[in-house]
TORPA-261553 format. One record per atom (N, C-alpha, C, O): z, x, y; atom name. Coordinates in steps of 0.1 Angstrom, whole numbers, plus 5000, padded with zeros to 4 digits. Layout:
N
+------+------+------+----+
:    z :    x :    y :  a :
+------+------+------+----+
:    Z :    X :    Y : CA :
...
+------+------+------+----+
This chain:
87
+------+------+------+----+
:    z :    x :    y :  a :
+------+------+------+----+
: 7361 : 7640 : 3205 :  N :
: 7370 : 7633 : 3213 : CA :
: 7384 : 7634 : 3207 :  C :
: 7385 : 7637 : 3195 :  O :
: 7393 : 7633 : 3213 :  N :
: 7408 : 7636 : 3210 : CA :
: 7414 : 7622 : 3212 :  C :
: 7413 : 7613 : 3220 :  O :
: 7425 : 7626 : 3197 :  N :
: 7429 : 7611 : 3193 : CA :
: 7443 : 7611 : 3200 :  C :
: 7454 : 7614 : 3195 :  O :
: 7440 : 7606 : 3213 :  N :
: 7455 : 7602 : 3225 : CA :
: 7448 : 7588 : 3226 :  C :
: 7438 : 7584 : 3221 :  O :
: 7458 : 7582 : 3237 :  N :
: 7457 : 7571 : 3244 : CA :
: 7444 : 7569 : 3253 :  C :
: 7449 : 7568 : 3264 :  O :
: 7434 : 7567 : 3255 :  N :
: 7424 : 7564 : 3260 : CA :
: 7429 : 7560 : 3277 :  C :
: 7419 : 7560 : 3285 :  O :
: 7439 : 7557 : 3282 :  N :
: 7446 : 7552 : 3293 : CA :
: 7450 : 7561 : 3301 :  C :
: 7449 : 7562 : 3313 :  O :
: 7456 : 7573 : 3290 :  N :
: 7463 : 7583 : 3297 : CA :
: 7455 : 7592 : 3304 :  C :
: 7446 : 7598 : 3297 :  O :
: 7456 : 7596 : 3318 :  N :
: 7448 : 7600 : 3327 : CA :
: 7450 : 7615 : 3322 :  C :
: 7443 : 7622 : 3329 :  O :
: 7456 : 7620 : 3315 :  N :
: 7454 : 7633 : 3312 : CA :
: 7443 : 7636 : 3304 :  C :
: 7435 : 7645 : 3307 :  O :
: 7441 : 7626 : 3290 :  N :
: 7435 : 7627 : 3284 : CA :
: 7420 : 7625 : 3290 :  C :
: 7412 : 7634 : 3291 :  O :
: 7419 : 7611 : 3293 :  N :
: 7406 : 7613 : 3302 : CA :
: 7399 : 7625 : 3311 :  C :
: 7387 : 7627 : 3311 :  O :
: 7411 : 7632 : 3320 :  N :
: 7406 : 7644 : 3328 : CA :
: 7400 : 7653 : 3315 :  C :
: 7388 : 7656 : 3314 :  O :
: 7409 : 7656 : 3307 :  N :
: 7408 : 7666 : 3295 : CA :
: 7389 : 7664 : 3288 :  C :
: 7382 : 7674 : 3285 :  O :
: 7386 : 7650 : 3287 :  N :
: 7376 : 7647 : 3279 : CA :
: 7366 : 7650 : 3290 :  C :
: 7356 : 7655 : 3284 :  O :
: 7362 : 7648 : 3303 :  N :
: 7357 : 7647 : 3312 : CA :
: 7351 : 7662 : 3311 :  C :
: 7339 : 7665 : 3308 :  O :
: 7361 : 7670 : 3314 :  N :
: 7360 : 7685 : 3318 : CA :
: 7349 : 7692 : 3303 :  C :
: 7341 : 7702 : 3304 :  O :
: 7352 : 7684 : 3295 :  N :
: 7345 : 7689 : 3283 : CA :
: 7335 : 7680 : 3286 :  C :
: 7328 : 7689 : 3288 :  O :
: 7329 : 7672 : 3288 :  N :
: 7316 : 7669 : 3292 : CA :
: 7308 : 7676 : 3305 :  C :
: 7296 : 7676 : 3306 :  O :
: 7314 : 7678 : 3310 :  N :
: 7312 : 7688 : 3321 : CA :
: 7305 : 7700 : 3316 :  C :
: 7294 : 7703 : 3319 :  O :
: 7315 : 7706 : 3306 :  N :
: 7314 : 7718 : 3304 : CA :
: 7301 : 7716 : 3290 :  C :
: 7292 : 7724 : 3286 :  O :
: 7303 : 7707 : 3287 :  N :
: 7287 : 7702 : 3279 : CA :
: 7272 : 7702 : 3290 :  C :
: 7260 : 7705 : 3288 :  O :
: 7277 : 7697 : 3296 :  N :
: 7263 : 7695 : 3305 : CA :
: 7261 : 7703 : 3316 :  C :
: 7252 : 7700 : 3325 :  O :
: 7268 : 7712 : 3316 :  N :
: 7264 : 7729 : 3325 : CA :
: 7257 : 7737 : 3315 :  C :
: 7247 : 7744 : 3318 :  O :
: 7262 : 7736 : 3303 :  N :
: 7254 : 7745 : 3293 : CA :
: 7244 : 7738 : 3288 :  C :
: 7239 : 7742 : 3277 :  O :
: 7240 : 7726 : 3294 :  N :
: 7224 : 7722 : 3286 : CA :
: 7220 : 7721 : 3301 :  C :
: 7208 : 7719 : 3304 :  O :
: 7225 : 7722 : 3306 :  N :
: 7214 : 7728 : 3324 : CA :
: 7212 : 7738 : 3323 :  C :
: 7200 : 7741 : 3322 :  O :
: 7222 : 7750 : 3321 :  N :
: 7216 : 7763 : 3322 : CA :
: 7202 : 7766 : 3312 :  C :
: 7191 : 7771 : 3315 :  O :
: 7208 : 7757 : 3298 :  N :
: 7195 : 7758 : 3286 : CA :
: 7178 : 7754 : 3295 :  C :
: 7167 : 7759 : 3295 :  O :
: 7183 : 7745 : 3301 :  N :
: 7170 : 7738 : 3306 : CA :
: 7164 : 7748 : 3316 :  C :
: 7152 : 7752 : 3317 :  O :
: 7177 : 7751 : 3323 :  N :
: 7172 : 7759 : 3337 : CA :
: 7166 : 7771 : 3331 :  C :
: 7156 : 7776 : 3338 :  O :
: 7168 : 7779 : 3320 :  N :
: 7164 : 7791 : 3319 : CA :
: 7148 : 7785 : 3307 :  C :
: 7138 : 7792 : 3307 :  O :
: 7149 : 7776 : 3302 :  N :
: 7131 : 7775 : 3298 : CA :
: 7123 : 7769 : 3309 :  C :
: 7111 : 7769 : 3309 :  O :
: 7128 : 7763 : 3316 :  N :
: 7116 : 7761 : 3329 : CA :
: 7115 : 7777 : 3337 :  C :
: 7104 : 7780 : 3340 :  O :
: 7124 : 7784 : 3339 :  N :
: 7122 : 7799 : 3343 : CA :
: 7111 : 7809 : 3336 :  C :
: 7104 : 7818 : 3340 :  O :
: 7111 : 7803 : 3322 :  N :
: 7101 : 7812 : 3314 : CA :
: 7087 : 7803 : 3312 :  C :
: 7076 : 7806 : 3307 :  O :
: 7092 : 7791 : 3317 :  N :
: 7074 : 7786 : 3324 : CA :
: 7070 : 7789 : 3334 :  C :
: 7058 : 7792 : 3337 :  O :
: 7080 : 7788 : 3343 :  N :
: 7074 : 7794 : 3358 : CA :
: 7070 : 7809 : 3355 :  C :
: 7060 : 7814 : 3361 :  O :
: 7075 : 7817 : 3345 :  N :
: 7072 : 7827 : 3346 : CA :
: 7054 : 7833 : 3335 :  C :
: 7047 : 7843 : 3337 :  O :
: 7052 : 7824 : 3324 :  N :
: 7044 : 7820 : 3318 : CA :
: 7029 : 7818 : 3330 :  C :
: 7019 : 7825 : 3329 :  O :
: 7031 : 7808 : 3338 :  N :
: 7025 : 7802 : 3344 : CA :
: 7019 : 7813 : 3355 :  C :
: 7007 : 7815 : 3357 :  O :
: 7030 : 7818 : 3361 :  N :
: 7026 : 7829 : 3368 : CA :
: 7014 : 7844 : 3365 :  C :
: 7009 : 7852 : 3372 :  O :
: 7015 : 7841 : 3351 :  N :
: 7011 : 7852 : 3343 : CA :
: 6998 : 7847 : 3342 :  C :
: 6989 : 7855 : 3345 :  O :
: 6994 : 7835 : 3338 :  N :
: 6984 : 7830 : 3336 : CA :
: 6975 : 7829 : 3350 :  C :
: 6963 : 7829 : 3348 :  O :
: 6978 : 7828 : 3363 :  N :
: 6974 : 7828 : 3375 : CA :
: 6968 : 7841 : 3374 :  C :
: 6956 : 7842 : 3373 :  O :
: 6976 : 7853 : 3374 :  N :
: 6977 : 7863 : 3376 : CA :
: 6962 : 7869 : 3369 :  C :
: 6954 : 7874 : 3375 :  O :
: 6961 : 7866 : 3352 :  N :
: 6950 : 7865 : 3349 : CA :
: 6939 : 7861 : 3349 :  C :
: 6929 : 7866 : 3343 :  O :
: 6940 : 7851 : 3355 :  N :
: 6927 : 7841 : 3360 : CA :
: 6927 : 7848 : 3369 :  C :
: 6918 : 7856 : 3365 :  O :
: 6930 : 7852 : 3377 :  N :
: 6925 : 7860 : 3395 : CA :
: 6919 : 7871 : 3390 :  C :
: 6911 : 7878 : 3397 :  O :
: 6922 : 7874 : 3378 :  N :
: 6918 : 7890 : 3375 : CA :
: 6902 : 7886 : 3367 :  C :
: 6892 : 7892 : 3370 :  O :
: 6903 : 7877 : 3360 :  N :
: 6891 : 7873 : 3354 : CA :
: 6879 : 7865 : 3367 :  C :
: 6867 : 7866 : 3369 :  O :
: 6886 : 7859 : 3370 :  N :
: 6871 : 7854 : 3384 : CA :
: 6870 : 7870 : 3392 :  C :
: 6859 : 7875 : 3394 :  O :
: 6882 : 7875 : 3395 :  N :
: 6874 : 7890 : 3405 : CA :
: 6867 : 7898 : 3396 :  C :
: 6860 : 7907 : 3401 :  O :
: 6867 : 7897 : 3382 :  N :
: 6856 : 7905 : 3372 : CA :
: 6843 : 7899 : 3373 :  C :
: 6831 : 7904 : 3375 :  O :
: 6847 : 7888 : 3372 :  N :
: 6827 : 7882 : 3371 : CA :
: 6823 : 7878 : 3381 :  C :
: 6812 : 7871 : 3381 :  O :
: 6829 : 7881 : 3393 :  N :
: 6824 : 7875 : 3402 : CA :
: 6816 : 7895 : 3404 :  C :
: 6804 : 7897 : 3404 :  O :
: 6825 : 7905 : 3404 :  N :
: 6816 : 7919 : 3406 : CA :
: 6803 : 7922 : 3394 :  C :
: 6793 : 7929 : 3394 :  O :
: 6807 : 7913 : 3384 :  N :
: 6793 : 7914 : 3377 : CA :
: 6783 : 7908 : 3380 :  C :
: 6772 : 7913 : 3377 :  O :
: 6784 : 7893 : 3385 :  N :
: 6778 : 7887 : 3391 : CA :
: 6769 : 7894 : 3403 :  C :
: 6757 : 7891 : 3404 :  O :
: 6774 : 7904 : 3413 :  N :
: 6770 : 7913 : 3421 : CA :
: 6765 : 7923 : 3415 :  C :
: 6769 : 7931 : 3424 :  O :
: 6759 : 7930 : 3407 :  N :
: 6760 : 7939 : 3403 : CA :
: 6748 : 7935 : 3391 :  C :
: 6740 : 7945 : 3391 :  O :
: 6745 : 7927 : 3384 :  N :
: 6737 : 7920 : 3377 : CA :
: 6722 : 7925 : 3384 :  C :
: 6721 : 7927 : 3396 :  O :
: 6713 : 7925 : 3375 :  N :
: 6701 : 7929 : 3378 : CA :
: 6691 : 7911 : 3384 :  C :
: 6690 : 7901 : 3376 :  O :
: 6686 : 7911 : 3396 :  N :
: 6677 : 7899 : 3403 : CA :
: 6666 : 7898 : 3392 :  C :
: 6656 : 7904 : 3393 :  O :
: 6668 : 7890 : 3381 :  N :
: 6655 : 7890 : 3374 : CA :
: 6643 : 7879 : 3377 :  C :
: 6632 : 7877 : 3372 :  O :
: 6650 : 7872 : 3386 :  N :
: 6637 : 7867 : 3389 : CA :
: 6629 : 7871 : 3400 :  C :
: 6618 : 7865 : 3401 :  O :
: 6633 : 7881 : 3411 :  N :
: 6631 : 7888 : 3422 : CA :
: 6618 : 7900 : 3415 :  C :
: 6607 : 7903 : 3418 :  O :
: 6627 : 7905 : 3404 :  N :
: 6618 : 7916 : 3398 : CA :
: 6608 : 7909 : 3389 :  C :
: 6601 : 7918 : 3386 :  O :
: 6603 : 7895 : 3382 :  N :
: 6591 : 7893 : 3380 : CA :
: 6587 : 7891 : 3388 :  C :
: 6575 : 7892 : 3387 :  O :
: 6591 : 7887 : 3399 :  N :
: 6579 : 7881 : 3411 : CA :
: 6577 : 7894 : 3417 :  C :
: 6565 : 7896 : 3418 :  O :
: 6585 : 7905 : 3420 :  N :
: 6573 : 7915 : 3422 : CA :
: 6565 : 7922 : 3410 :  C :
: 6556 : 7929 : 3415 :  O :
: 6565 : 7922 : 3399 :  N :
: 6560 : 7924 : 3393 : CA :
: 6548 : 7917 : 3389 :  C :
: 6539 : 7924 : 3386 :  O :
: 6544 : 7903 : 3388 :  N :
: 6540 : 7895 : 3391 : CA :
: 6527 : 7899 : 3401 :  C :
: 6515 : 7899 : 3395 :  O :
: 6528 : 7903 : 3411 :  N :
: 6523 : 7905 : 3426 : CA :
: 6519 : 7918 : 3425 :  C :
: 6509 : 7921 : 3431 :  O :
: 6527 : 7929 : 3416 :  N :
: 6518 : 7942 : 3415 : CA :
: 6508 : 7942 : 3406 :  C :
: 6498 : 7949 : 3406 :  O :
: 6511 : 7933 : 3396 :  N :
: 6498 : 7933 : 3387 : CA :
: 6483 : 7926 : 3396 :  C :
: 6471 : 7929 : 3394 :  O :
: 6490 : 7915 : 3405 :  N :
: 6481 : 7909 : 3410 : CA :
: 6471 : 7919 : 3418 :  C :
: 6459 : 7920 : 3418 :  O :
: 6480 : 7926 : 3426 :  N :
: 6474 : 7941 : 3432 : CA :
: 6466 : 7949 : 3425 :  C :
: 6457 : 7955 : 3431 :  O :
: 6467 : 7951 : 3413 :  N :
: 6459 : 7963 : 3406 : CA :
: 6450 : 7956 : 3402 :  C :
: 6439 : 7962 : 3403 :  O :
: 6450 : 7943 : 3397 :  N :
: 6440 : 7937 : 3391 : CA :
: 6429 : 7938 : 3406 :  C :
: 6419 : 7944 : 3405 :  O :
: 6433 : 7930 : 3420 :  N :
: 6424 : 7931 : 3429 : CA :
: 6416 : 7943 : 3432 :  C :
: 6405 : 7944 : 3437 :  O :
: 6427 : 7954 : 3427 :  N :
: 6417 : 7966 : 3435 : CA :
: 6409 : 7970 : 3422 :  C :
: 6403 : 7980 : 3425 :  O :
: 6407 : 7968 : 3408 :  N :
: 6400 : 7969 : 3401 : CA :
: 6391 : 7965 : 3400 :  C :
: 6382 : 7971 : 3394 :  O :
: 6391 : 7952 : 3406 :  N :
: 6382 : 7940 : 3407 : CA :
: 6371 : 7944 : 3414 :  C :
: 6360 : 7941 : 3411 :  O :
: 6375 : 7955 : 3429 :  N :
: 6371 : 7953 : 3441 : CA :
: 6361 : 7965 : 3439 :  C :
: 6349 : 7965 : 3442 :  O :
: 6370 : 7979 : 3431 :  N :
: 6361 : 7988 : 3428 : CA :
: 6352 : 7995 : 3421 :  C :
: 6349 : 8007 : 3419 :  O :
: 6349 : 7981 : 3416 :  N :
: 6334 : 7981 : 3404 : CA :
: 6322 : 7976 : 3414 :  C :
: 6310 : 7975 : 3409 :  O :
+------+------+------+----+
C-alpha cells in the first residue's frame, strides 16, 4: 500500500487498480488449474471407456465353461449308455 492520504481519490483509484490487477492473476492461476482438471479428468473417461470396451470383448470372446461341461457331461453320459447297451 502507498503511504498518501487514504482520502485522496487518486490514491484509492491507484490502490484499487492494483487489487484488480492482483485478483485477475489469481483467476487466471485458478482458471488455468481447473483447465488441467477438466483436462485430467477427461483423460481418465477416455480410459475407462477404453478399459470397459476391452473386457467387455473379452468377456465375448471367453470360452462358455459351463456350457462345455454340460456337454461334456452328456457325452460321457452317451458313451457310457451305449457301452452299457452293447454288452
Amino acid at each position: 500500500m502507498i503511504d498518501a492520504d487514504p482520502n485522496d481519490p487518486l490514491a484509492v483509484a491507484l490502490e484499487l487498480e492494483r487489487l484488480r490487477g492482483t485478483l485477475e492473476a489469481g483467476f487466471a492461476r485458478v482458471d488455468g488449474s481447473l483447465a488441467l482438471l477438466v483436462q485430467r479428468s477427461d483423460q481418465t473417461d477416455k480410459q475407462l471407456a477404453d478399459h470397459e470396451h476391452r473386457l467387455d470383448a473379452l468377456e465375448r470372446t471367453r470360452w462358455p465353461l459351463a456350457s462345455i461341461g454340460a456337454l461334456a457331461a452328456v457325452a460321457a453320459a452317451v458313451v457310457t449308455a451305449l457301452e452299457l447297451t452293447a454288452r
